[in-house]
C-alpha positions as CSV (number, residue, x, y, z in Angstrom):
1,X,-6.6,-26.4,-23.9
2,X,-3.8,-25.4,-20.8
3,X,-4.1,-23.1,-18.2
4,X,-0.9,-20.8,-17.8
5,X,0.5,-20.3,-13.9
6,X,-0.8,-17.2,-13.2
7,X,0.9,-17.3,-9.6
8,X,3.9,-16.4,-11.6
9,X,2.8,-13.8,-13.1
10,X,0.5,-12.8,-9.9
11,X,4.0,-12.0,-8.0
12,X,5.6,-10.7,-10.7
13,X,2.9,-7.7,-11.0
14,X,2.2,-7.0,-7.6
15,X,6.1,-6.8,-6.4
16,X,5.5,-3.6,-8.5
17,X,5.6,-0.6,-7.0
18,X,4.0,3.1,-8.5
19,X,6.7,5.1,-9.1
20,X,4.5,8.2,-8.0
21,X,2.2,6.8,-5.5
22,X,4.4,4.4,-3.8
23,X,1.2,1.8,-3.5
24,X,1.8,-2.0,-5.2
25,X,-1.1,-3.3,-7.8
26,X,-3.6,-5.6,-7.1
27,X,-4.1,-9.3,-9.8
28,X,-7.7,-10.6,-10.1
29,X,-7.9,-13.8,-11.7
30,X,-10.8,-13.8,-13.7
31,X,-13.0,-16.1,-15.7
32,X,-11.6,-14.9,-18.7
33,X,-8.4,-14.5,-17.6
34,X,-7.2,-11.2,-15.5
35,X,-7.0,-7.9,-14.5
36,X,-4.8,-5.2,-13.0
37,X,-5.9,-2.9,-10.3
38,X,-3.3,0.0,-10.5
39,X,-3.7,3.7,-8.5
40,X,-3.0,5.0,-11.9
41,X,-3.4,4.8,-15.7
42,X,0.4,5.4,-16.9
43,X,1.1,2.6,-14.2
44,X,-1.5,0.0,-15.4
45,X,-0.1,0.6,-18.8
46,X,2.9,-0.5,-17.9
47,X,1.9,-2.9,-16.2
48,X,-0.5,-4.6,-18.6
49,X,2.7,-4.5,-20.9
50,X,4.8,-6.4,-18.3
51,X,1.8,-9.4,-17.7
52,X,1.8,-9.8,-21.5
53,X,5.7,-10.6,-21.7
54,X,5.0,-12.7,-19.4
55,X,2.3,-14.6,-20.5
56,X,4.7,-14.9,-23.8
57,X,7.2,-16.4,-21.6
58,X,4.5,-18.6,-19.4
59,X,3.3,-19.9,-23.0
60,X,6.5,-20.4,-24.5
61,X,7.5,-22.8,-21.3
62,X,4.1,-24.8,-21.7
63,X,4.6,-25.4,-25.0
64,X,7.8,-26.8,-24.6
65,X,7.5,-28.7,-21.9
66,X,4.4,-30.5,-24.3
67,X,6.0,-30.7,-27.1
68,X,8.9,-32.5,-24.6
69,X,6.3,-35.1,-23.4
70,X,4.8,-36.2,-26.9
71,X,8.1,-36.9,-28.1
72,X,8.9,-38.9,-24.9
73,X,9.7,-42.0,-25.5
């Protein structure tokens, strides 16, 4: 299929910082995609909401940019 640029999204998440702990996230690539270290739940949350956005956004770019270069002439 297409991989998405998950160094995007990798700075994206951990320029976060926990409002209460002060302490940034940590991405794990994964095999089946990715995880979120976090020092807390609420944070993670919020967190795992902001990496889907931007998956959305990674997605919508790749798709684009294919749909672009079949219709290339």
């Amino acid at each position: 299929m297409f991989d998405l640029n998950y160094d995007v999204i990798k700075q994206e998440i951990e320029s976060e910082i926990c409002g209460e702990h002060g302490i940034h996230p940590e991405f794990i690539k994964t095999e089946e995609g990715f995880g979120i270290k976090a020092c807390c739940d609420p944070f993670r949350m919020a967190l795992v909401q902001k990496s889907e956005k931007s998956i959305e956004e990674q997605t919508e770019k790749l798709l684009n940019k294919i749909m672009k270069d079949m219709f290339k002439e």
